[in-house]
PDB file of N, CA, C and O in Angstrom:
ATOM      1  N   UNK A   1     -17.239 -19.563 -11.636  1.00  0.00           N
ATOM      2  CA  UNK A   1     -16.118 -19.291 -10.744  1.00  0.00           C
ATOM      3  C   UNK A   1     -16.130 -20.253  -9.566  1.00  0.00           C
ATOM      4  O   UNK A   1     -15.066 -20.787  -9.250  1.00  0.00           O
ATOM      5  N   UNK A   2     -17.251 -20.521  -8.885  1.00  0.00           N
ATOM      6  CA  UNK A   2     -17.566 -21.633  -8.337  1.00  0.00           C
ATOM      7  C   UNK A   2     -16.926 -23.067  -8.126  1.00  0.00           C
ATOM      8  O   UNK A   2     -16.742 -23.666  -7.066  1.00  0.00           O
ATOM      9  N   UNK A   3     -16.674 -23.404  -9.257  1.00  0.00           N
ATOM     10  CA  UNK A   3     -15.832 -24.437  -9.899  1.00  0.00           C
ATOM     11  C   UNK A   3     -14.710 -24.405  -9.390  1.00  0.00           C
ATOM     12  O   UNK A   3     -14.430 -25.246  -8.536  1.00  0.00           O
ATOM     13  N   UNK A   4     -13.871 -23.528  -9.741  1.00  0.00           N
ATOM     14  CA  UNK A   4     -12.543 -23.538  -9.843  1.00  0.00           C
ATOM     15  C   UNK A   4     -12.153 -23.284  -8.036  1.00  0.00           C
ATOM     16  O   UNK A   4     -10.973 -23.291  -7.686  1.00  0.00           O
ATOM     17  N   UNK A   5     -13.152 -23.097  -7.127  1.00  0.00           N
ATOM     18  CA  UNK A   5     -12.246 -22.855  -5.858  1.00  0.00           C
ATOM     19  C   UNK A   5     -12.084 -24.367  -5.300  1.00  0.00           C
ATOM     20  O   UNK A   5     -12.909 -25.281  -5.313  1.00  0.00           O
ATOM     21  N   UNK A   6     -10.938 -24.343  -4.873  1.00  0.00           N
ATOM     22  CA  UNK A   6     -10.405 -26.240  -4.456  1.00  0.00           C
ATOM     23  C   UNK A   6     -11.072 -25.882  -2.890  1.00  0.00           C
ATOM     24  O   UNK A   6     -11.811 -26.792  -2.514  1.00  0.00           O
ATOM     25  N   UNK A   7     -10.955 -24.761  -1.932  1.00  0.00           N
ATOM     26  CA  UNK A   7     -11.833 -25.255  -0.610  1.00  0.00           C
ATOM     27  C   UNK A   7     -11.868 -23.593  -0.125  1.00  0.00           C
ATOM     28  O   UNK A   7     -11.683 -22.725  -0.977  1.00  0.00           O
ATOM     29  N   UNK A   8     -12.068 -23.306   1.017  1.00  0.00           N
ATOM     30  CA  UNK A   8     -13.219 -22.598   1.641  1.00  0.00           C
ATOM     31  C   UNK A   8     -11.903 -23.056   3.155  1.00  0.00           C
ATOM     32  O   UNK A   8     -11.704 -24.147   3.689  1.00  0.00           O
ATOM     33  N   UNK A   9     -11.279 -21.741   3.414  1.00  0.00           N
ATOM     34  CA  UNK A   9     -10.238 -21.790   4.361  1.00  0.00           C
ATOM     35  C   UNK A   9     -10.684 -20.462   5.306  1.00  0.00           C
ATOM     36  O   UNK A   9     -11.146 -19.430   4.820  1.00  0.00           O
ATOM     37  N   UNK A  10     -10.468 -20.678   6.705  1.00  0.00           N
ATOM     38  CA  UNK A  10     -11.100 -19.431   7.799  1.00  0.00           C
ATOM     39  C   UNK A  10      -9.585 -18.908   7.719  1.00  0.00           C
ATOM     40  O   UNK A  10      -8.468 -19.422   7.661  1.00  0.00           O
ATOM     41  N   UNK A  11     -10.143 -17.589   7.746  1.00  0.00           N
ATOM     42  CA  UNK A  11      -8.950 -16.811   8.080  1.00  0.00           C
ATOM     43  C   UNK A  11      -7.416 -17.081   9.288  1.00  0.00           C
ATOM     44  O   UNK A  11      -6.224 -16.819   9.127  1.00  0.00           O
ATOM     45  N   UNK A  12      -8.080 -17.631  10.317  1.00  0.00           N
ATOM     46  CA  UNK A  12      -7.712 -17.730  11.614  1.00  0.00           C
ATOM     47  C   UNK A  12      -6.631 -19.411  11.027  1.00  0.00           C
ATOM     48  O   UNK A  12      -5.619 -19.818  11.597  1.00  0.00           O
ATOM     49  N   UNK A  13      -7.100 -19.856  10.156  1.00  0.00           N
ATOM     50  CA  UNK A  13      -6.082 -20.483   9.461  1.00  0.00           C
ATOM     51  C   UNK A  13      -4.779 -19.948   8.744  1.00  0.00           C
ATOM     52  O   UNK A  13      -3.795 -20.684   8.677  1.00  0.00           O
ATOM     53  N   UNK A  14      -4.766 -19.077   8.377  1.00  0.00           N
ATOM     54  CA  UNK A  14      -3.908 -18.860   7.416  1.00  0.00           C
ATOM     55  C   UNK A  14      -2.783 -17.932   8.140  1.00  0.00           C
ATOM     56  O   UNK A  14      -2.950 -17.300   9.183  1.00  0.00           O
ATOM     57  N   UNK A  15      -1.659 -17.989   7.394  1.00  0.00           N
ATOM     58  CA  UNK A  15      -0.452 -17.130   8.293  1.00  0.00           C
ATOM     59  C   UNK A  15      -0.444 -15.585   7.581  1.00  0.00           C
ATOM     60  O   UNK A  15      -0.144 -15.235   6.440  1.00  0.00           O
ATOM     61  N   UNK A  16      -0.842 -14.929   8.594  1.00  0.00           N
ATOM     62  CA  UNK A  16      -0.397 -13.111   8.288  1.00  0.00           C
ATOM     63  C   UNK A  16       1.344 -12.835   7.908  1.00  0.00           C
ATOM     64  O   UNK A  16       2.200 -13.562   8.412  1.00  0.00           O
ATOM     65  N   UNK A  17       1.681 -11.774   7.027  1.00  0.00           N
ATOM     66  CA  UNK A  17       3.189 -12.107   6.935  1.00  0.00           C
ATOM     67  C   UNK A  17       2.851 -10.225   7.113  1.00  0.00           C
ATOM     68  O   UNK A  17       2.169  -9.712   6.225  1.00  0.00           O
ATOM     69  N   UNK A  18       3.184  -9.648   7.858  1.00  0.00           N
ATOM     70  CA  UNK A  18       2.853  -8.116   8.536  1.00  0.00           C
ATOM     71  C   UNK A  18       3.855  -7.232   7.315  1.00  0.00           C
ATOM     72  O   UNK A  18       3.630  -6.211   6.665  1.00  0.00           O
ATOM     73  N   UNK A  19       5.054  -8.184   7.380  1.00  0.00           N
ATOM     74  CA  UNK A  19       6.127  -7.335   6.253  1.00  0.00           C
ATOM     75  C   UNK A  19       5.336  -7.053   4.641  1.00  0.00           C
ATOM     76  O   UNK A  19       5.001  -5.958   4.191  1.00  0.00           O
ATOM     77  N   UNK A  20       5.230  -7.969   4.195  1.00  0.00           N
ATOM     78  CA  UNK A  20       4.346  -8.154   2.701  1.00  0.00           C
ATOM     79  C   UNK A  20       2.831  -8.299   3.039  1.00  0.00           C
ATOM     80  O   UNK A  20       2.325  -9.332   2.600  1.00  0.00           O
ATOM     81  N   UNK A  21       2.120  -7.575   3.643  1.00  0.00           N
ATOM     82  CA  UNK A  21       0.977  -7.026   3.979  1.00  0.00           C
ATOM     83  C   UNK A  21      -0.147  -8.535   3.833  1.00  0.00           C
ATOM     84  O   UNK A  21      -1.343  -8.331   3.627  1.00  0.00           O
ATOM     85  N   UNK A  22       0.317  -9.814   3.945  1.00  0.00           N
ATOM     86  CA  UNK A  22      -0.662 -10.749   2.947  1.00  0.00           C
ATOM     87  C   UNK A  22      -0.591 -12.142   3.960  1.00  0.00           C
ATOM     88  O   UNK A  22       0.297 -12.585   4.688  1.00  0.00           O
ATOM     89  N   UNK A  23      -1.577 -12.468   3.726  1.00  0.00           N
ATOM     90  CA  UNK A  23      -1.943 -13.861   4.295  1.00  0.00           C
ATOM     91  C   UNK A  23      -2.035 -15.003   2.960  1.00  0.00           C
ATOM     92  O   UNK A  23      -2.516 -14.981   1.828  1.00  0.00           O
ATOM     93  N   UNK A  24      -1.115 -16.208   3.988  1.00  0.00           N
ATOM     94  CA  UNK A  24      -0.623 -17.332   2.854  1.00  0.00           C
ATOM     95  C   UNK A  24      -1.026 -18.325   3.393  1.00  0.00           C
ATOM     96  O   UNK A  24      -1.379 -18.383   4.571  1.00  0.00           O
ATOM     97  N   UNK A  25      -1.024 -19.567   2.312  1.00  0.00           N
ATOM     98  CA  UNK A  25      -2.175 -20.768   3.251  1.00  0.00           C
ATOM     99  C   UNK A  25      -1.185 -21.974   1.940  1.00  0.00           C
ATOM    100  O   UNK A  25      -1.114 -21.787   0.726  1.00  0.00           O
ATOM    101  N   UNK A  26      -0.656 -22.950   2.611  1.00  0.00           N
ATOM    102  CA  UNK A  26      -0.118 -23.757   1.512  1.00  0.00           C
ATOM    103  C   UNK A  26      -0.972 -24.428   0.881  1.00  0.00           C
ATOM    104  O   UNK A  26      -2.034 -24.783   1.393  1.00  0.00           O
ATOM    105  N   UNK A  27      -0.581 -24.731  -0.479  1.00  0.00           N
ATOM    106  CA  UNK A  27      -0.784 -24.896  -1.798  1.00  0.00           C
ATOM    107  C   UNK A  27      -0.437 -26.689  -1.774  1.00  0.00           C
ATOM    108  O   UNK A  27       0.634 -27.141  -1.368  1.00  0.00           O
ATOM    109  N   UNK A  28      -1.852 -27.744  -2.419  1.00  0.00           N
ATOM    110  CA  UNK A  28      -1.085 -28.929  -2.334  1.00  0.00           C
ATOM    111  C   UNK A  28       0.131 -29.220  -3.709  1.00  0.00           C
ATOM    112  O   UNK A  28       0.705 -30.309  -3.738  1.00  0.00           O
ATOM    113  N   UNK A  29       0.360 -28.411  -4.530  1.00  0.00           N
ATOM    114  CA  UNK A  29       1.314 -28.015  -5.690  1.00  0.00           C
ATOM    115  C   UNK A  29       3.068 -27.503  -4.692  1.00  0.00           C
ATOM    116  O   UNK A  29       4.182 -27.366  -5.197  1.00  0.00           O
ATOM    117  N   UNK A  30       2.764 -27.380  -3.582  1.00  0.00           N
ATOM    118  CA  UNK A  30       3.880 -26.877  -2.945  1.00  0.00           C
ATOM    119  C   UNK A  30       4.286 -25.601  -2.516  1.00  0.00           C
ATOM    120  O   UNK A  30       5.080 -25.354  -1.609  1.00  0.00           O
ATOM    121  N   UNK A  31       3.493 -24.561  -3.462  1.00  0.00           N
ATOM    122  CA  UNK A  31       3.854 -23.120  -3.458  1.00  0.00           C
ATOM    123  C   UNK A  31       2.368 -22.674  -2.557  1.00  0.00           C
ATOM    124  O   UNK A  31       1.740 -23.717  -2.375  1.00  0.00           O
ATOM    125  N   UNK A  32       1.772 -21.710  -2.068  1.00  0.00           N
ATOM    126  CA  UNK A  32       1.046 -21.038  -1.423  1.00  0.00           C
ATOM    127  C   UNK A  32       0.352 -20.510  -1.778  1.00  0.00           C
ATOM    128  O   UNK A  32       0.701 -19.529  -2.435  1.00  0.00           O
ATOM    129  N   UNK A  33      -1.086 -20.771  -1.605  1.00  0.00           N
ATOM    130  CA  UNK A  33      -2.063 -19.324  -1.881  1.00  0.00           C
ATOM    131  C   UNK A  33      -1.877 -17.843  -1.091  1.00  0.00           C
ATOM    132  O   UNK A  33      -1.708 -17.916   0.126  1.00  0.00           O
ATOM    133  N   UNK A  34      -1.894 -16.808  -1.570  1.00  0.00           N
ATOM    134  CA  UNK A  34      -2.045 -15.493  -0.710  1.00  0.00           C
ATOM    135  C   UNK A  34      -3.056 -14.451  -1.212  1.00  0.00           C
ATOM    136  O   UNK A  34      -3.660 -14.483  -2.284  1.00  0.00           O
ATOM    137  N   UNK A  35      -3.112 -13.767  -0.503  1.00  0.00           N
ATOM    138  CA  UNK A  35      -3.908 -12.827  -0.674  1.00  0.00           C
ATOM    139  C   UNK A  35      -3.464 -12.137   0.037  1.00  0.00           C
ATOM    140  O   UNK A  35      -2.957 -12.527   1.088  1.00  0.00           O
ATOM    141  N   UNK A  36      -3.541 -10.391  -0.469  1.00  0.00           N
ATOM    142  CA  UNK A  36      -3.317  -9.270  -0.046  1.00  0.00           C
ATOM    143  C   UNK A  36      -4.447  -8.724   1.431  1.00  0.00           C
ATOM    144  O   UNK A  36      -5.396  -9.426   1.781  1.00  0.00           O
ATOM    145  N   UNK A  37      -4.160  -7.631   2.002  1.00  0.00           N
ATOM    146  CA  UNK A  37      -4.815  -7.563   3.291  1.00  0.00           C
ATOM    147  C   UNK A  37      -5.398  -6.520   2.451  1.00  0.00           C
ATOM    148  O   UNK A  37      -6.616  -6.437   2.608  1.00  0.00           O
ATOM    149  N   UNK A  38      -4.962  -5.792   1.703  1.00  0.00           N
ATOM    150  CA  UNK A  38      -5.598  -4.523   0.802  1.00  0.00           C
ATOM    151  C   UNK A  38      -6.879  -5.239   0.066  1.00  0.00           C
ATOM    152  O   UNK A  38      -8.000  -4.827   0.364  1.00  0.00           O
ATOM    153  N   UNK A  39      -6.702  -6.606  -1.161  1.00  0.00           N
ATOM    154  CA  UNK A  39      -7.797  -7.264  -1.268  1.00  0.00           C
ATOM    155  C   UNK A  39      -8.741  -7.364  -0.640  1.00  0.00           C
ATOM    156  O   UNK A  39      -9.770  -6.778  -0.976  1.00  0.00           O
ATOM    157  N   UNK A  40      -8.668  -8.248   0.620  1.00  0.00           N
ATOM    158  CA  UNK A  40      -9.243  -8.384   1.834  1.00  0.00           C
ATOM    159  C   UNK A  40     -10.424  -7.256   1.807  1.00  0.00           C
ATOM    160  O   UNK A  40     -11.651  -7.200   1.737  1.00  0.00           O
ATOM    161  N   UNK A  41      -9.427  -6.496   1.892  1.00  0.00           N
ATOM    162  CA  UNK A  41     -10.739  -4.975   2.609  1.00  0.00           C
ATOM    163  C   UNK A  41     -11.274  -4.413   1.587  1.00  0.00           C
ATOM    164  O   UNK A  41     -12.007  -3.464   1.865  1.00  0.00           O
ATOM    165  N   UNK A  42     -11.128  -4.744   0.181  1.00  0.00           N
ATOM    166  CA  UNK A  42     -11.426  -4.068  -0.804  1.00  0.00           C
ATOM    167  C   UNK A  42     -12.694  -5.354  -0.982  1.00  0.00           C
ATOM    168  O   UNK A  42     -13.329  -5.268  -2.034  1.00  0.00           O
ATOM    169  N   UNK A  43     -13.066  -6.452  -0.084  1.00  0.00           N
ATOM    170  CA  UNK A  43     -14.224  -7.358  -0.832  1.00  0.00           C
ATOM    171  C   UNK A  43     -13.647  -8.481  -1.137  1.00  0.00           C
ATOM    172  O   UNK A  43     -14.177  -9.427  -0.553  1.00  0.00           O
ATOM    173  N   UNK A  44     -12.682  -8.800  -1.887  1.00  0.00           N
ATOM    174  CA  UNK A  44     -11.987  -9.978  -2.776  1.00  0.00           C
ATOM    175  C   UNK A  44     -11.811 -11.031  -1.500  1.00  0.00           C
ATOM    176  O   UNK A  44     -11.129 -10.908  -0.482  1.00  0.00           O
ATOM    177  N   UNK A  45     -12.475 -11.856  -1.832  1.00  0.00           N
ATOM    178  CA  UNK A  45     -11.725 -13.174  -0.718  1.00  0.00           C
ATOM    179  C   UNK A  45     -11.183 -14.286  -1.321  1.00  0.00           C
ATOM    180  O   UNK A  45     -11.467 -15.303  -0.689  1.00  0.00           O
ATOM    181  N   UNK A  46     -10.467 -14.499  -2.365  1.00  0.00           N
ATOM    182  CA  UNK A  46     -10.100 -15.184  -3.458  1.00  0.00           C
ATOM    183  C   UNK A  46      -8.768 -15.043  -3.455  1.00  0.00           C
ATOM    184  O   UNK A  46      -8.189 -14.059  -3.916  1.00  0.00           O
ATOM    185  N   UNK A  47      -7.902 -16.584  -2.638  1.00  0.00           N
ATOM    186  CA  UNK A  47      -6.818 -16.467  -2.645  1.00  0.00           C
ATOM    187  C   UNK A  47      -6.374 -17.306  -3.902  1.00  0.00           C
ATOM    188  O   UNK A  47      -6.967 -18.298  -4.327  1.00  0.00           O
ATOM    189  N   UNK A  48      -4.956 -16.607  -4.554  1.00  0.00           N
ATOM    190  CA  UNK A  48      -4.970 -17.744  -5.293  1.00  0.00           C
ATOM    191  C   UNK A  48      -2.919 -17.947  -5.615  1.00  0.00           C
ATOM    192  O   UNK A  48      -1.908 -17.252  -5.716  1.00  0.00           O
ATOM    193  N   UNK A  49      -3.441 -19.643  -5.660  1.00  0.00           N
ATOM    194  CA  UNK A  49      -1.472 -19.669  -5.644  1.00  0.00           C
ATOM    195  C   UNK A  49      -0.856 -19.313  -6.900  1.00  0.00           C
ATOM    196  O   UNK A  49      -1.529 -19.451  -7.922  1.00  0.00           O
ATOM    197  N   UNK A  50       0.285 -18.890  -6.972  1.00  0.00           N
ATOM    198  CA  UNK A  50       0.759 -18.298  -8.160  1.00  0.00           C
ATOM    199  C   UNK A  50       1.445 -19.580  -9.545  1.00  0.00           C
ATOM    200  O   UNK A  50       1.317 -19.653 -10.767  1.00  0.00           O
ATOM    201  N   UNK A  51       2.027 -20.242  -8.700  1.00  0.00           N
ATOM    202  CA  UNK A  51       2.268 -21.487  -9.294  1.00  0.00           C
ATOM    203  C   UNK A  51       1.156 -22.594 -10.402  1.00  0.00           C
ATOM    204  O   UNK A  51       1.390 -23.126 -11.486  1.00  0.00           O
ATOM    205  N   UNK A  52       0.236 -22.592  -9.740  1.00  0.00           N
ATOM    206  CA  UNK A  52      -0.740 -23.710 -10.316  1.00  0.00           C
ATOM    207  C   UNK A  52      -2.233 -23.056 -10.404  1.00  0.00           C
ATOM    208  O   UNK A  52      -2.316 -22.000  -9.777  1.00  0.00           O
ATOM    209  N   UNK A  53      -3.069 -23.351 -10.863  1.00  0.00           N
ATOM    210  CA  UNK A  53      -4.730 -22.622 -11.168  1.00  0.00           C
ATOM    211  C   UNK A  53      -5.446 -22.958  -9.705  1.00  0.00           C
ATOM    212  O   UNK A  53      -6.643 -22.675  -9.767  1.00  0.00           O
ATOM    213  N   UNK A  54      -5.178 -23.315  -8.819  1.00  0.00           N
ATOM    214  CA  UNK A  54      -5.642 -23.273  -7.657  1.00  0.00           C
ATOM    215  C   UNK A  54      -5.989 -21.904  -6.781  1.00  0.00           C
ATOM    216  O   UNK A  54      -5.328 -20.870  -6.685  1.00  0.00           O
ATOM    217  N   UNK A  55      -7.082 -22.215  -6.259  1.00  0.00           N
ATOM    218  CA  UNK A  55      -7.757 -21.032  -5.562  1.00  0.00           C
ATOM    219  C   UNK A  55      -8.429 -21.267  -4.262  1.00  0.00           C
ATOM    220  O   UNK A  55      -9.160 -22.248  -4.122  1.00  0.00           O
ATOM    221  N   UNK A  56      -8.261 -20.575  -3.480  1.00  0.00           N
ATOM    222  CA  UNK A  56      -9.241 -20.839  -1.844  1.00  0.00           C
ATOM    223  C   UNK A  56      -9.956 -20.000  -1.520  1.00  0.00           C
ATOM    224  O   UNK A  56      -9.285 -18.973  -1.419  1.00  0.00           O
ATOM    225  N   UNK A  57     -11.163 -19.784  -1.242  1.00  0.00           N
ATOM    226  CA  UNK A  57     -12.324 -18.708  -0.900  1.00  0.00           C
ATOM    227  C   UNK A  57     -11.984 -18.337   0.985  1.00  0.00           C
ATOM    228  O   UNK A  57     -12.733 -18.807   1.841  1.00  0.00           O
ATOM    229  N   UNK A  58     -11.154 -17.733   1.238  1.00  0.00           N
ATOM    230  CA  UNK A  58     -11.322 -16.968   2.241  1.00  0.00           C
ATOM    231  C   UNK A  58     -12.399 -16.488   2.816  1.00  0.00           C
ATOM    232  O   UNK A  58     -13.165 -15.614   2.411  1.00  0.00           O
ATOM    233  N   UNK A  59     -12.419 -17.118   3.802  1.00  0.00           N
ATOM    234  CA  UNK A  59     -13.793 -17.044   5.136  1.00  0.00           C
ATOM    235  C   UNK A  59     -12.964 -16.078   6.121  1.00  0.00           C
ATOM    236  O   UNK A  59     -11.984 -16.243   6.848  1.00  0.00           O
ATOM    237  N   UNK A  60     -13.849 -14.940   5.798  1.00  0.00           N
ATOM    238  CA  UNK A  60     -12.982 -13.855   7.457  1.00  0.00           C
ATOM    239  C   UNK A  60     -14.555 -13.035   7.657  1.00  0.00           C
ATOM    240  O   UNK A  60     -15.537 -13.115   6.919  1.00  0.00           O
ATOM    241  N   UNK A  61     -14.426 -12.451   8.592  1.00  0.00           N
ATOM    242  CA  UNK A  61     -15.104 -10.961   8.814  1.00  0.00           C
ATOM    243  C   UNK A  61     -14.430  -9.672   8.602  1.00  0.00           C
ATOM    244  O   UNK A  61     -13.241  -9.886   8.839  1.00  0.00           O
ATOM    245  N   UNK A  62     -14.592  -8.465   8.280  1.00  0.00           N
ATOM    246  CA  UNK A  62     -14.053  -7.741   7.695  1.00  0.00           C
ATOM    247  C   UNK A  62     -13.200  -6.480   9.116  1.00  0.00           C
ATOM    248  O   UNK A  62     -12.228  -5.725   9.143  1.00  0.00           O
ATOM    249  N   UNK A  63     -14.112  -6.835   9.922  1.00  0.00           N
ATOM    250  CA  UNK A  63     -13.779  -6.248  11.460  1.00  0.00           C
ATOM    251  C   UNK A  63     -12.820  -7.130  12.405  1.00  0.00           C
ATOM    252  O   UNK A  63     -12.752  -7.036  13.631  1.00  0.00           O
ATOM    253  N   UNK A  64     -12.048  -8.066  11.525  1.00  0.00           N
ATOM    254  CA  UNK A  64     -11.568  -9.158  12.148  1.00  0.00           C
ATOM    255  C   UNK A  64     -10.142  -8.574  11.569  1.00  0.00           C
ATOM    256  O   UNK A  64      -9.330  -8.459  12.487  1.00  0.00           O
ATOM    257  N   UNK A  65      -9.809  -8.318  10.746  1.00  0.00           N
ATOM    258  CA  UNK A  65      -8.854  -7.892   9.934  1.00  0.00           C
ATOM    259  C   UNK A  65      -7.758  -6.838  10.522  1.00  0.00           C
ATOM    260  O   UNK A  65      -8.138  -5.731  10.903  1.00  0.00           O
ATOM    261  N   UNK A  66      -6.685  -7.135  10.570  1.00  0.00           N
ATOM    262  CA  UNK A  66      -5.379  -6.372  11.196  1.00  0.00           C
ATOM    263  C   UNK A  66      -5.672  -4.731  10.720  1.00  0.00           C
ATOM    264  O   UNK A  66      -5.765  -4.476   9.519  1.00  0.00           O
ATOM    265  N   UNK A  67      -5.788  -3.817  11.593  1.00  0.00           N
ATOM    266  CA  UNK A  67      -5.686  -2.685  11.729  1.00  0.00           C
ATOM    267  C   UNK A  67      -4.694  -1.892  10.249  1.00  0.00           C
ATOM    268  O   UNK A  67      -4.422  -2.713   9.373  1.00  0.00           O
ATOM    269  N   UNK A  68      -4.324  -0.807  10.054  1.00  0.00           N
ATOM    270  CA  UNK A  68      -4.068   0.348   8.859  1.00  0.00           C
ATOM    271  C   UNK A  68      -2.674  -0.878   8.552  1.00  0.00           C
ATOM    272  O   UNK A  68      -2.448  -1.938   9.137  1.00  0.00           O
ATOM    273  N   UNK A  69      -2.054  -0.325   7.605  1.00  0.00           N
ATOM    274  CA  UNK A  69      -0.428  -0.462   7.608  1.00  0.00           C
ATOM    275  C   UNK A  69       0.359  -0.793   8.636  1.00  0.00           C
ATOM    276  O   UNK A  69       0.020   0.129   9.378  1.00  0.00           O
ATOM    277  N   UNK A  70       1.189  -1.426   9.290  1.00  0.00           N
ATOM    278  CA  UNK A  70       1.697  -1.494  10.285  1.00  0.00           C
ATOM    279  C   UNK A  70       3.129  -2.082   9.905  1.00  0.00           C
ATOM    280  O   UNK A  70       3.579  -3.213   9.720  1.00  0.00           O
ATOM    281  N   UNK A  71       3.550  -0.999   9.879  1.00  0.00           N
ATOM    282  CA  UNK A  71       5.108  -1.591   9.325  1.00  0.00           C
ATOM    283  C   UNK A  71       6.045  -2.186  10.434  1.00  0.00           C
ATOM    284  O   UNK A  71       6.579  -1.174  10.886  1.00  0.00           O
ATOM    285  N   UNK A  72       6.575  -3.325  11.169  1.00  0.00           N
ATOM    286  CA  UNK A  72       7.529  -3.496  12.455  1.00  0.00           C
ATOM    287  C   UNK A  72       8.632  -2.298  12.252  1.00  0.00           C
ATOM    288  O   UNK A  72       9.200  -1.960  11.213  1.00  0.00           O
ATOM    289  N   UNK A  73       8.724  -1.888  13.272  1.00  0.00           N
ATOM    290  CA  UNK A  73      10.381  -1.395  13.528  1.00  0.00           C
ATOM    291  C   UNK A  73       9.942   0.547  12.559  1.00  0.00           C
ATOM    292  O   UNK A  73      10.721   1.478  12.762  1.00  0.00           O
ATOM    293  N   UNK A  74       9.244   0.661  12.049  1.00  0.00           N
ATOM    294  CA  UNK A  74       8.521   1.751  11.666  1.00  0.00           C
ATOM    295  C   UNK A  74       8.159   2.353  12.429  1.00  0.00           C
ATOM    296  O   UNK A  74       7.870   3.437  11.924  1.00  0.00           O
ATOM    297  N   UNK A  75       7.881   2.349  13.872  1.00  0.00           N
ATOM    298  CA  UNK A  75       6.946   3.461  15.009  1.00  0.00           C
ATOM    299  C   UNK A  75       7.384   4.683  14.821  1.00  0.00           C
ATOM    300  O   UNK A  75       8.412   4.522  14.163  1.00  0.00           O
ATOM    301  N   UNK A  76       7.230   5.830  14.998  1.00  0.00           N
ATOM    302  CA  UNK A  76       7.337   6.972  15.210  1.00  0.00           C
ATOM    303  C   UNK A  76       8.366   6.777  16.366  1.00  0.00           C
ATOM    304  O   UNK A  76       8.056   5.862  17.129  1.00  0.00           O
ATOM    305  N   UNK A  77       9.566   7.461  16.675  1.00  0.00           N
ATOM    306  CA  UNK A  77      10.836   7.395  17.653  1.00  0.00           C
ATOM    307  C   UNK A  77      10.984   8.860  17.423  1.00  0.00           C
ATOM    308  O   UNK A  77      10.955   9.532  16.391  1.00  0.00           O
ATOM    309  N   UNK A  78      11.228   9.306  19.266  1.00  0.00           N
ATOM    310  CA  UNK A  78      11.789  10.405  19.317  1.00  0.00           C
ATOM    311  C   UNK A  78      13.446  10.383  19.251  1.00  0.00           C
ATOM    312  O   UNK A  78      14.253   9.550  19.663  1.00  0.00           O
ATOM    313  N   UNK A  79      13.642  11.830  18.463  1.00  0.00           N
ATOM    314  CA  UNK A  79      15.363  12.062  18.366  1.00  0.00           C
ATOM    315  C   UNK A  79      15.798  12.676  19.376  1.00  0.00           C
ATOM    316  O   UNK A  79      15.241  13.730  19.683  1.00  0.00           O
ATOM    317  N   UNK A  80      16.838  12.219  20.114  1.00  0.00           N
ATOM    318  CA  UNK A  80      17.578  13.063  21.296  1.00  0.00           C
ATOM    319  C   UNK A  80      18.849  13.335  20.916  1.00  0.00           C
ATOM    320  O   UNK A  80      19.679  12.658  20.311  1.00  0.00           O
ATOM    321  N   UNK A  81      18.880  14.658  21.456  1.00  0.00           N
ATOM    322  CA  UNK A  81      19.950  15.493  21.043  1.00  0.00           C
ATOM    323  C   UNK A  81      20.995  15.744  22.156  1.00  0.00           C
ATOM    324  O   UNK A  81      20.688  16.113  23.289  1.00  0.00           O
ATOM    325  N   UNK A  82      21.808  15.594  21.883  1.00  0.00           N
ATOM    326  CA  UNK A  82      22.611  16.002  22.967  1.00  0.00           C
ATOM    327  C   UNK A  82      23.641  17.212  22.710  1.00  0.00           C
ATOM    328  O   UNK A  82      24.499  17.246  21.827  1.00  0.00           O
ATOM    329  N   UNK A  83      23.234  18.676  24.147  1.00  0.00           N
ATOM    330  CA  UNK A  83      23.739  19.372  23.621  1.00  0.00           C
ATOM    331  C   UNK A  83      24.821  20.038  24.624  1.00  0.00           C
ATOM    332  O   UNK A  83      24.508  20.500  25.721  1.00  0.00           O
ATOM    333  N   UNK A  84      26.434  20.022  23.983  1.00  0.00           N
ATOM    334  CA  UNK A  84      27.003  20.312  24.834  1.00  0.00           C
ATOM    335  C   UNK A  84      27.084  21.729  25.396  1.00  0.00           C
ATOM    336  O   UNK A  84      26.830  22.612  24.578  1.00  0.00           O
ATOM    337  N   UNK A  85      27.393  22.120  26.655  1.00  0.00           N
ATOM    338  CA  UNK A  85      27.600  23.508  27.267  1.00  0.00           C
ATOM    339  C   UNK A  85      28.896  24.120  27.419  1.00  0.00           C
ATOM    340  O   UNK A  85      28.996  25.240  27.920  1.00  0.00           O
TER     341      UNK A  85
END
C-alpha cells in the first residue's frame, strides 16, 4: 500500500468543505483527493482522488479535527409568536 501513496499532505493544508463534511487537496490529474471527516475519526488517513489511482496519506492529529456535525445555517433558532389581544 506503501507504493501507491504519491505524497504525505498536513492537514492544515487541505481545504475543509463544512457542507459535504470532507477535506479536499488537488489532484495533479485535475480532479481532487478527499476524504471524509467521518474517515478521519474512524483512523483512515487515505485520501484518494476519484478520477485517477492517486492517493495522499493525510498527516493530522485526531484532537485537531473539527468538532460533531456542524451543519451552517442549522443552529437551533427560537420561534416567536406573536399573539394578538
Amino acid at each position: 500500500m506503501a507504493d501507491a501513496i504519491y505524497d504525505q499532505i498536513e492537514i492544515e493544508d487541505m481545504t475543509f468543505d463544512p457542507a459535504l463534511q470532507i477535506y479536499h487537496y488537488p489532484c495533479p490529474c485535475g480532479d481532487r483527493f478527499e476524504i471524509s471527516i467521518d474517515d478521519l475519526r474512524d483512523g483512515e488517513n487515505v485520501a484518494v482522488c476519484p478520477s485517477c489511482s492517486l492517493m495522499i496519506e493525510v498527516i493530522f492529529e485526531p484532537e485537531d479535527l473539527p468538532g460533531a456535525k456542524e451543519t451552517p445555517g442549522m443552529m437551533e433558532t427560537a420561534t416567536v409568536v406573536a399573539v394578538m389581544a
